[in-house]
FIDREN-833458 format. One record per residue (C-alpha): x, y, z negated. Coordinates in steps of 0.05 Angstrom, whole numbers, plus 5000, padded with zeros to 4 digits. Layout:
residues N
xx:yy:zz
X:Y:Z;
...
end
This chain:
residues 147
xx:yy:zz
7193:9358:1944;
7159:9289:1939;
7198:9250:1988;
7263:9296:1970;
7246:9249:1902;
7241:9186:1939;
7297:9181:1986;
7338:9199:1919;
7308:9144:1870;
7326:9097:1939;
7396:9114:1944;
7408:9110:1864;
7359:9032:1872;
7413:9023:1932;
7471:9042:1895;
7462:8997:1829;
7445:8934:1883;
7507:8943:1917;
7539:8952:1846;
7507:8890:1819;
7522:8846:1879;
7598:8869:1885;
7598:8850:1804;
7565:8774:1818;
7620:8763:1885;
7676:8786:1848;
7660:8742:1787;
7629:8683:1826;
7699:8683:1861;
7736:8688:1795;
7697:8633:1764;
7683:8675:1706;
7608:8686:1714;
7579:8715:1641;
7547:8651:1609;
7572:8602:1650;
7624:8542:1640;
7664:8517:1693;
7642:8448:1712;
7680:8389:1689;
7706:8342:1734;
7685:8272:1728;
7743:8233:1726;
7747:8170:1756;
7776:8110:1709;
7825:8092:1769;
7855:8166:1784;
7928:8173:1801;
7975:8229:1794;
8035:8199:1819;
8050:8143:1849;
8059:8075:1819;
8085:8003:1838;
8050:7941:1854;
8064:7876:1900;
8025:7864:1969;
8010:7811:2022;
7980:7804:2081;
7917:7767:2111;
7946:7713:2146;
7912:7695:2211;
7863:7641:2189;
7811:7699:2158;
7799:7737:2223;
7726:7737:2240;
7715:7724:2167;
7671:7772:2130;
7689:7830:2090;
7658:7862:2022;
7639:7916:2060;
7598:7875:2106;
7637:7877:2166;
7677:7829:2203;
7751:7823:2194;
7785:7840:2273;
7851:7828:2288;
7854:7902:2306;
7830:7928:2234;
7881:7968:2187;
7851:7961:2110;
7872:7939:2046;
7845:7889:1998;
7852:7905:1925;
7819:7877:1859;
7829:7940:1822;
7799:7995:1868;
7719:7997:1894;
7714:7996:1962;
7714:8062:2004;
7785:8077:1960;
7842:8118:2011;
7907:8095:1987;
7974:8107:2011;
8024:8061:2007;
8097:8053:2026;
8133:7997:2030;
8199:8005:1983;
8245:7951:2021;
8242:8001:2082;
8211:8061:2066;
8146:8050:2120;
8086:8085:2103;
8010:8080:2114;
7946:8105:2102;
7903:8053:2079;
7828:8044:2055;
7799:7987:2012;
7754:7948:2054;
7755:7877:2020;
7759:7851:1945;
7833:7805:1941;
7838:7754:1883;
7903:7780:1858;
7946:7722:1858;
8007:7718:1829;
8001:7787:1805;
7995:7813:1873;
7956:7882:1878;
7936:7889:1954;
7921:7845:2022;
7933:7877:2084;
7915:7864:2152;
7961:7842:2194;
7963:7911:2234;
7968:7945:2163;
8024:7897:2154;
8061:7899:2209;
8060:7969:2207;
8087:7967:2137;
8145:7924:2166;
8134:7866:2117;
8102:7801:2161;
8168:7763:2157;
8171:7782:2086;
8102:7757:2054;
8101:7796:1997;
8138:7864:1981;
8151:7909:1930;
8104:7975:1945;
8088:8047:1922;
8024:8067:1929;
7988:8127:1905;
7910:8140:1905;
7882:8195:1950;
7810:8192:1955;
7756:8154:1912;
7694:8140:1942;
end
């Protein structure tokens, strides 16, 4: 009679466990767990919904070999951007609005913003954008990832 009693209190212990933890997944999954508040996301000063203009250049080819903010040299070989407005480590896409190019981009370098000008590319970066003849174009760009 005495273990009768005991393998029935374990199935009813087993029962409510299964219970409880089917209740926590289901509402863990929901976001809705009793006395909790979804977190907040910390917004970054910088984020972008859509995509915006600006005006970029290009690194001409007296700063190869020159350092970078991020502490590595600049190679004729390296795609980045250089902004003013974005920390470094920023993904940013950018087309180019004269010919519709596109590139994926990230912010390796601080640029002075002359003349209103947003962004630096590399040459590679620019080349691929389709804009060394021009100098300095007309862009869209649109943040992706912050750092």
């Amino acid at each position: 009679m005495l273990k009768n009693r005991f393998w029935t209190w374990l199935w009813g212990e087993l029962k409510l466990l299964a219970g409880l933890l089917l209740f926590t997944l289901v509402m863990a999954g929901s976001g809705k767990l009793i006395g909790a508040t979804p977190p907040t996301p910390a917004l970054h000063p910088h984020h972008i919904i859509s995509w915006r203009r600006a005006k970029a250049s290009w690194y001409g080819p007296g700063f190869f070999f020159h350092m970078k903010k991020n502490g590595t040299r600049y190679r004729k070989s390296d795609v980045f951007v250089a902004s003013h407005s974005f920390p470094l480590g920023t993904v940013i896409s950018m087309v180019n609005v004269m010919n519709g190019r596109h590139i994926k981009l990230i912010v390796e370098d601080y640029s002075p913003g002359i003349d209103g000008r947003e962004f630096d590319l590399s040459a590679v970066a620019a080349e691929k954008l389709g804009m060394l003849t021009a100098g300095v174009v007309p862009v869209r760009y649109a943040v992706l990832e912050f750092p």
